[in-house]
C-alpha positions as CSV (number, residue, x, y, z in Angstrom):
1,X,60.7,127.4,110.7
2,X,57.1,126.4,109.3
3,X,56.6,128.2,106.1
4,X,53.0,127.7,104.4
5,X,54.7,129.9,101.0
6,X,58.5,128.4,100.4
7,X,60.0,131.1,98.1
8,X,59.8,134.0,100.5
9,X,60.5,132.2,103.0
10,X,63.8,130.8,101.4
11,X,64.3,134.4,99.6
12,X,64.5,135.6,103.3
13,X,67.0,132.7,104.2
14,X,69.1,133.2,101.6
15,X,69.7,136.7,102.8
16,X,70.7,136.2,106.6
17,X,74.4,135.4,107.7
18,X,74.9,132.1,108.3
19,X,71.4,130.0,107.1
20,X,70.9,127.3,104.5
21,X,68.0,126.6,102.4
22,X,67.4,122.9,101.5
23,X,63.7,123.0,100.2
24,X,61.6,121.1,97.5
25,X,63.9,121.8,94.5
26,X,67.3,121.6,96.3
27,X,69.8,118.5,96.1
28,X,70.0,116.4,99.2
29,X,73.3,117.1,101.3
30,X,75.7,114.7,100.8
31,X,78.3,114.7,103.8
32,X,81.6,115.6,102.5
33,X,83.2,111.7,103.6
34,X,80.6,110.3,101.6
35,X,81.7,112.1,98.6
36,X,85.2,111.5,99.7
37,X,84.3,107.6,99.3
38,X,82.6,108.2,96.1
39,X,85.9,109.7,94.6
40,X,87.9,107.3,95.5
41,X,87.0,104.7,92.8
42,X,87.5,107.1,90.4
43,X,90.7,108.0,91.3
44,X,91.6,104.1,90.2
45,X,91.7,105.1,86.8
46,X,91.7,108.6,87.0
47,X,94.3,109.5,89.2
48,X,94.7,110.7,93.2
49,X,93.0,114.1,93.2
50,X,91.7,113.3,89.4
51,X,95.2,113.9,88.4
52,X,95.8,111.5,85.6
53,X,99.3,110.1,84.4
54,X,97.9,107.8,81.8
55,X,95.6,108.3,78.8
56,X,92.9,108.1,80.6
57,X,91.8,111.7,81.0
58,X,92.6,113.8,84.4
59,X,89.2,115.3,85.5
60,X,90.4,117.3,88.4
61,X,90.2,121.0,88.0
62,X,87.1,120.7,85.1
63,X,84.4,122.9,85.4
64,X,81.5,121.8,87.5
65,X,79.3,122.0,84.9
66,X,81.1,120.4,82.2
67,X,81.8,117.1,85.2
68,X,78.3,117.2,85.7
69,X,77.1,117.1,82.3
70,X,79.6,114.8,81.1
71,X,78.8,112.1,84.2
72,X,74.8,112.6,83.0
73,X,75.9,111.5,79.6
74,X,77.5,108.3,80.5
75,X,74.3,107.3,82.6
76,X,72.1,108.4,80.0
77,X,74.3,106.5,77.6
78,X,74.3,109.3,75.5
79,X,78.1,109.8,75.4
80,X,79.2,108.5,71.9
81,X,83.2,108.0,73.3
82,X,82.5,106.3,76.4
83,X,84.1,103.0,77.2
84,X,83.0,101.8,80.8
85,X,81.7,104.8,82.3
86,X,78.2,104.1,80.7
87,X,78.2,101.2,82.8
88,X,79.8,102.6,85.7
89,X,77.8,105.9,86.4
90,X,74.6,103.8,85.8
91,X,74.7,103.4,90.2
92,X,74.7,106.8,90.6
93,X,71.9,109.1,91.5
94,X,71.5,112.5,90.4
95,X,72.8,113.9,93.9
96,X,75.8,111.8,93.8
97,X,76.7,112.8,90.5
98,X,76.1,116.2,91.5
99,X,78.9,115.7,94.5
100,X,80.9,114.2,92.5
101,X,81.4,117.0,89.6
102,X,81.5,119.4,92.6
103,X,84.7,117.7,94.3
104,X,86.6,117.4,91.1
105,X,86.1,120.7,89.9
106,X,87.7,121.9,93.3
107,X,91.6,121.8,92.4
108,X,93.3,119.2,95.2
């Protein structure tokens, strides 16, 4: 549906069963497989599901915000305590990291 003004037009959408608004400021769509991928190397050191038996911490279950934040941080290299996530999350784009925090913080 053309729409010359986005914000009423995704105001409208937002309102009516069943549509989905991806416009200018939202997050490309990452299929659900793809992020299933993504998860799995960090389930090599962090446990399956995010459930950790070591010291290295569990993540599952962690608010989406805080996952998100926190896997910023270790991209940004501004996460005083990080060991190799700095150089890990360095391949990951904003979107993925998005995904990412949003799969962990769902309990498995």
């Amino acid at each position: 549906m053309p729409c010359s003004l986005w914000r009423p037009c995704a105001l409208l959408l937002s309102v009516l069963p069943g549509t989905a608004v991806a416009g200018p400021a939202a997050e490309p769509a990452i299929a659900p497989a793809t992020v299933a991928v993504l998860a799995a190397t960090c389930v090599s050191c962090h446990g399956p599901g995010g459930h950790s038996s070591t010291d290295i911490p569990s993540i599952a279950g962690q608010s989406e915000s805080r996952l998100r934040a926190r896997l910023l941080a270790f991209r940004n290299g501004t996460a005083p305590d990080a060991t190799i996530m700095t150089r890990l999350m360095k391949g990951y784009d904003e979107a993925q990291i998005a995904a990412l925090a949003r799969w962990f913080a769902q309990e498995r």
